[in-house]
Each structure stands twice: as C-alpha cells, then as structure tokens.
N, C-alpha and C positions, 0 to 999 in steps of 0.2 A: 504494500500500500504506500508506504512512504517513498519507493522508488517511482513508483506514477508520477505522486504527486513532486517529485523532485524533476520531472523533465519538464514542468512548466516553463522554467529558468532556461532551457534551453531555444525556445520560442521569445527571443528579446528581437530589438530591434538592432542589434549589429549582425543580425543574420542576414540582414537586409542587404546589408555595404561587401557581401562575402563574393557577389560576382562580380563587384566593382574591384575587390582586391585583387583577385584571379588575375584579373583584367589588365591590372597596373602590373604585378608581377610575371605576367606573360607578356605581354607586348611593352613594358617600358624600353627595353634594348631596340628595338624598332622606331623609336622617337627620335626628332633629328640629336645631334650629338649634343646639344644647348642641353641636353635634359640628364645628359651623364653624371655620374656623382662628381669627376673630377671637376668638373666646369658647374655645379649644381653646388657646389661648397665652397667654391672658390668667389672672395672677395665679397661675402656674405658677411654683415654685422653678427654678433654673437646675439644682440638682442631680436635682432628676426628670427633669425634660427632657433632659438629660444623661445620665444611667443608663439613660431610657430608649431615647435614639436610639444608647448605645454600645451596650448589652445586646442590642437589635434590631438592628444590624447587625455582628453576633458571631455571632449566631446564624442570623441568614440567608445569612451566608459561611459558616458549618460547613457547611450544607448543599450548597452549591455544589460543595465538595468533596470529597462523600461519594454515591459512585454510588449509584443505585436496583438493589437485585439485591432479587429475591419469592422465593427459593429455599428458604429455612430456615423452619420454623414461624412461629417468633416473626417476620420481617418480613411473612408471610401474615397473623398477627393485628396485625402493627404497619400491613398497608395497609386493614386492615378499620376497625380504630380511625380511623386517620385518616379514612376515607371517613366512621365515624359522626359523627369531629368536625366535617368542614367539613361537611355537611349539617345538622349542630345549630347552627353558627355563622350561616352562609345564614338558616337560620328566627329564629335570630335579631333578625338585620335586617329581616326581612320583618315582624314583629312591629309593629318599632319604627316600621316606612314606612308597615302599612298600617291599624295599629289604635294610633297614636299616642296616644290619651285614655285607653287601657284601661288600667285599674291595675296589671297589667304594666307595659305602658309607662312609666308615671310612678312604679315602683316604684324602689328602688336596685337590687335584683335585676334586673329590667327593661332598664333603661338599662346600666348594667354588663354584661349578657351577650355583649352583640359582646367584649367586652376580658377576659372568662373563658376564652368556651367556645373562643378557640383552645389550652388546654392540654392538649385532647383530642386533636388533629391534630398538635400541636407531639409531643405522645406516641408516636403513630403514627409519627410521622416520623422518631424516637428508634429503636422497636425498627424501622423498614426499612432505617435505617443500621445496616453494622458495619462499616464501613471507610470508609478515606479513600483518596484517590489517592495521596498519599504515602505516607512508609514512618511517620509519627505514628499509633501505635495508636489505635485507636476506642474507645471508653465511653463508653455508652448514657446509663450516670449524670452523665457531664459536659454532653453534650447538653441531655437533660433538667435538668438544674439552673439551666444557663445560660438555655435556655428561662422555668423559673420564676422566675429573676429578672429578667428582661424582661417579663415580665407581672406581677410584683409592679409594678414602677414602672410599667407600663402600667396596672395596674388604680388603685395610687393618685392617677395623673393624671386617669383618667375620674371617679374618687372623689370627688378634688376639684374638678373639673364639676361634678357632680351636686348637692354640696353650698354 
C-alpha cells in the first residue's frame, strides 16, 4: 500500500522538461560551435553564470515538487501552452542544425531562440502546477517569475555569445 501510494511523487512536473533534456543532450553537439562549452564559459561574469545555474536549479526543483494534475481549465490550457512551447523550442534548434547560414541563423533573434522560446513551456508549466507536495502554498506568479529570471540570465549569457 504504501508503495502505490509513494509513486505519486513520481508524476511531478519535471517529468514534463524530460524530452526537452533528451533533447538538449542529444543534439546540443549539432548547434553551431557559439554553443560549445569552450566558447559557452568563456569570458562569462561569474555573476551570470551564477544566477544563472542558481535561478535554473530553483526552478527545476519547484517543479519536482509540484504534481502534474490536467483537471482544472487553466492547467488544460497550461499543458497546451506548454506542448506549443517545446515544439517552438525543438524548431528552434532544428533551424539552427539544419539551415545554419540563413539569416535566421546568424540573426540575434536566430541564435537566441533556443534561450527565449522556453518561456513558453516554463508558462505552461506555471498554470499545470497548483500545488506542491507539501503543505507550502502554490503561486503560479512565483513560479513564473523565478522562471523569468532564469532566463533573463540565461538569455544575457547567450547574448553575450553572440556578441
């Protein structure tokens, strides 16, 4: 009985982000070379790098601890979002893999899309959650915020890549 009830915990919402990591870990080495570790750590402040790998795993812990329930409107349109985001994020990369010269590609817009368009998904994932496992209430707006500060410093790290 208490093994049932313990695979609850494994129905959270970072099960959500599991084909998005797939994703990043199988096709990052196919991104133009800007996205390599070497040139990805190079001439970075400590404090981006920092806000960005605390911000990022802040919020990929919220989620662990916030079941996935589809029951209520808003997380029906928070898994639709999500579903638009990571399929705009996916086309993203494919962009950048397979039409590298096109002025997409080598646009700021372009190259920065992988490091925007997950605020679509991070969204989604906002209205699926409304609880936690504990007894710490949920808000949607803390999620999401902490979200957009993760991706602020993620986006001015690829920024200053790019540049």
């Amino acid at each position: 009985m208490k093994t049932k009830n313990s695979y609850k915990y494994f129905f959270n919402c970072f099960v959500l982000t599991i084909p998005i990591l797939i994703w990043n870990i199988v096709l990052t080495d196919k991104l133009p070379k800007t996205t390599k570790p070497e040139i990805v750590l190079q001439n970075i402040s400590p404090f981006i790098i920092y806000g960005e790998n605390i911000s990022r795993a802040v919020v990929f812990a919220m989620m662990v601890f916030m079941p996935i329930q589809i029951s209520k409107t808003i997380q029906k349109q928070g898994l639709l979002i999500f579903v638009f985001g990571t399929l705009l994020y996916f086309a993203s990369w494919l962009v950048l893999i397979y039409y590298p010269h096109s002025l997409w590609s080598k646009s700021v817009f372009g190259v920065l899309s992988p490091a925007y368009t997950p605020i679509i998904w991070l969204i989604g994932i906002g209205l699926i959650g409304d609880s936690f496992y504990f007894k710490l209430p949920y808000k949607r707006w803390v999620f999401i915020s902490l979200s957009i500060v993760f991706l602020v410093f993620h986006n001015i790290h690829t920024n200053k890549i790019y540049f």
